[in-house]
C-alpha positions, 0 to 999 in steps of 0.5 A, spaced: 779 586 146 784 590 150 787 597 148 793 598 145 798 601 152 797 608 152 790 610 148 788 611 156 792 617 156 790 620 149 783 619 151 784 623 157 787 629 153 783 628 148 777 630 154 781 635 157 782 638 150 775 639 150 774 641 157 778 647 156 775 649 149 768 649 153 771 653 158 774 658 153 768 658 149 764 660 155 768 665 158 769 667 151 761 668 151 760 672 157 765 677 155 762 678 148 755 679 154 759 684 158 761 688 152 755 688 150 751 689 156 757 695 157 755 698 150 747 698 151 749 701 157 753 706 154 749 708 149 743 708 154 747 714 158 749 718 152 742 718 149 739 720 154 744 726 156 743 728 150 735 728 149 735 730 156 741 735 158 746 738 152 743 743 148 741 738 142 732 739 145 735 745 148 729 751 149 731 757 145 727 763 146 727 766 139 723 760 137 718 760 141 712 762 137 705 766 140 699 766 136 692 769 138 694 775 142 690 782 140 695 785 140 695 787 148 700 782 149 707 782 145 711 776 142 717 779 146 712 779 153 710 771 153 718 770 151 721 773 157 716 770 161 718 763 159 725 766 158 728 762 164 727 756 161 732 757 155 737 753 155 732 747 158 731 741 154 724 740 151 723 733 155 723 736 162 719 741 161 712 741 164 708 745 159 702 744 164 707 749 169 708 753 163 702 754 161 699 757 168 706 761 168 704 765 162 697 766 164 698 768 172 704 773 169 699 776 164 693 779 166 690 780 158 691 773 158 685 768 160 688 762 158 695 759 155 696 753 151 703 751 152 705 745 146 712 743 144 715 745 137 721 740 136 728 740 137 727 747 139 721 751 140 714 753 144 708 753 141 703 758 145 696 759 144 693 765 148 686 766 149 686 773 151 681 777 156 676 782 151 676 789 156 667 790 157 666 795 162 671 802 164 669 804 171 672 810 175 677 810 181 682 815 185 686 814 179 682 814 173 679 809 170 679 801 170 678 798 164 675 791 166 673 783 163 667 779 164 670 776 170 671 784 173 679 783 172 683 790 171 686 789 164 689 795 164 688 803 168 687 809 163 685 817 164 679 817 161 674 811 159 675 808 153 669 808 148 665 801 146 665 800 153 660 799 158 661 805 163 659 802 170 655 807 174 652 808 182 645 805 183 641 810 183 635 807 185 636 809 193 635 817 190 642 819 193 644 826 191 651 825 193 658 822 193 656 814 191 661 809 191 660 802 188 662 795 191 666 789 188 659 785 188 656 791 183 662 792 179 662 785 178 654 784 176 654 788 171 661 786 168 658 778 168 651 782 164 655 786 160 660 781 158 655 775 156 652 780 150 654 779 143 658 785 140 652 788 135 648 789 143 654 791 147 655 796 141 649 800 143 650 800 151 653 805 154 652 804 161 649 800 167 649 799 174 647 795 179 644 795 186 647 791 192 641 786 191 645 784 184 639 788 180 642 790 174 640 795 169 643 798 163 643 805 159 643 804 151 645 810 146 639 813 144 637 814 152 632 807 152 634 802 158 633 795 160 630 792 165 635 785 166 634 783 173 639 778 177 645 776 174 641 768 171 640 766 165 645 771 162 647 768 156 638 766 155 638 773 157 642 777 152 639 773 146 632 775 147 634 782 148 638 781 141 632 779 138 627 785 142 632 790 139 631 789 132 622 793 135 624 800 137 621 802 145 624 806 151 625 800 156 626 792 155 625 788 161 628 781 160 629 780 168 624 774 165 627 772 160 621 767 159 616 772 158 620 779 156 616 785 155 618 793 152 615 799 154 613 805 148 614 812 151 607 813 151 606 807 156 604 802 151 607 795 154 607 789 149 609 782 150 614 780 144 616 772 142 619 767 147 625 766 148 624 759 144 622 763 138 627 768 139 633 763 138 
């Protein structure tokens, strides 16, 4: 049966009615994408200037917070090393660089733990040097740790330390200087002893070959050998220093030995049984 004349035409439009409509609809659709791409783009930017570069995460200094100092090492002090940094987002800052900057820039400090304290501050945990030997320079003394770093230089040696003195074991009479290598012994020996030991070590001295001995307060000695074993060496000593004697010889800490004022030699417990 044929159409009715005309129905082609409205056939036609009919189709190109709805061609259009789709082409409309897609363009529509790409243009809601590109709107939405812009605006994720957009709030992308904006979040990350802020985090990143305006002050929102930006380090203040007064927020900063110092815990473990001995009180050598002020809150002020840590604050104008890391001062330079105010301003900084927390993001971009590397607590690792931080960290060895406070401790390279203080000496009384061993190590620093630099963690961050959201929106604005620093967290620093400071590990401090404990001073143990005092030895004497051309311009005074100098007050030293268990590694031999000068913590600090005084007119006169401090008490409750170790005062480092010349070997004496060559006779020499005269002017005696001692060397980095003995300085550094005797502080390795003086800083592995527990406080209770140190409290009643008022000097000790080293030989070149590294042979250290120390001095007690009632004028006993000990014999303590190289500078091995130390941490062994210091507990057995602890444990002989509760028997009275004038010379402790741990240098074979293995095997310790005291010595009475009249020569009486003895063989106190091992170190297995003093531990």
């Amino acid at each position: 049966m044929a159409l009715p004349k005309g129905d082609d035409r409205v056939v036609s439009t009919g189709l190109a009615d709805r061609l259009k409509e789709r082409q409309q609809a897609s363009r529509r659709l790409r243009l809601r994408r590109m709107v939405t791409a812009a605006i994720i783009v957009l709030v992308i930017f904006v979040t990350t200037w802020a985090l990143v570069f305006s002050p929102l995460l930006g380090l203040r200094t007064q927020k900063i917070t110092v815990v473990g100092s001995d009180g050598s090492v002020s809150d002020k002090q840590v604050r104008d090393v890391l001062a330079s940094y105010a301003g900084d987002s927390l993001l971009r800052l590397d607590t690792g660089r931080l960290s060895t900057r406070v401790s390279d820039s203080l000496n009384r400090v061993r190590q620093a733990q630099v963690t961050r304290a959201w929106p604005q501050g620093l967290r620093v945990q400071l590990t401090m040097r404990v001073p143990v030997a005092t030895v004497q320079g051309p311009d005074g003394y100098q007050v030293l740790d268990n590694e031999a770093v000068v913590l600090e230089r005084v007119v006169e040696a401090p008490s409750g330390l170790v005062t480092i003195m010349p070997d004496g074991a060559d006779g020499a009479t005269g002017p005696q200087t001692i060397s980095a290598k003995q300085v550094a012994a005797v502080t390795q020996v003086a800083g592995a002893l527990t406080p209770q030991t140190l409290a009643q070590v008022t000097s000790g001295s080293a030989t070149e070959a590294g042979q250290v001995t120390l001095t007690l307060s009632n004028g006993a000695s000990v014999v303590w050998g190289d500078t091995q074993d130390n941490e062994l060496k210091a507990r057995v000593l602890a444990t002989l220093l509760t028997s009275s004697a004038s010379i402790y010889d741990v240098s074979s800490p293995h095997r310790p030995t005291t010595r009475s004022a009249d020569g009486a030699t003895a063989a106190p417990a091992t170190p297995s049984q003093a531990s």
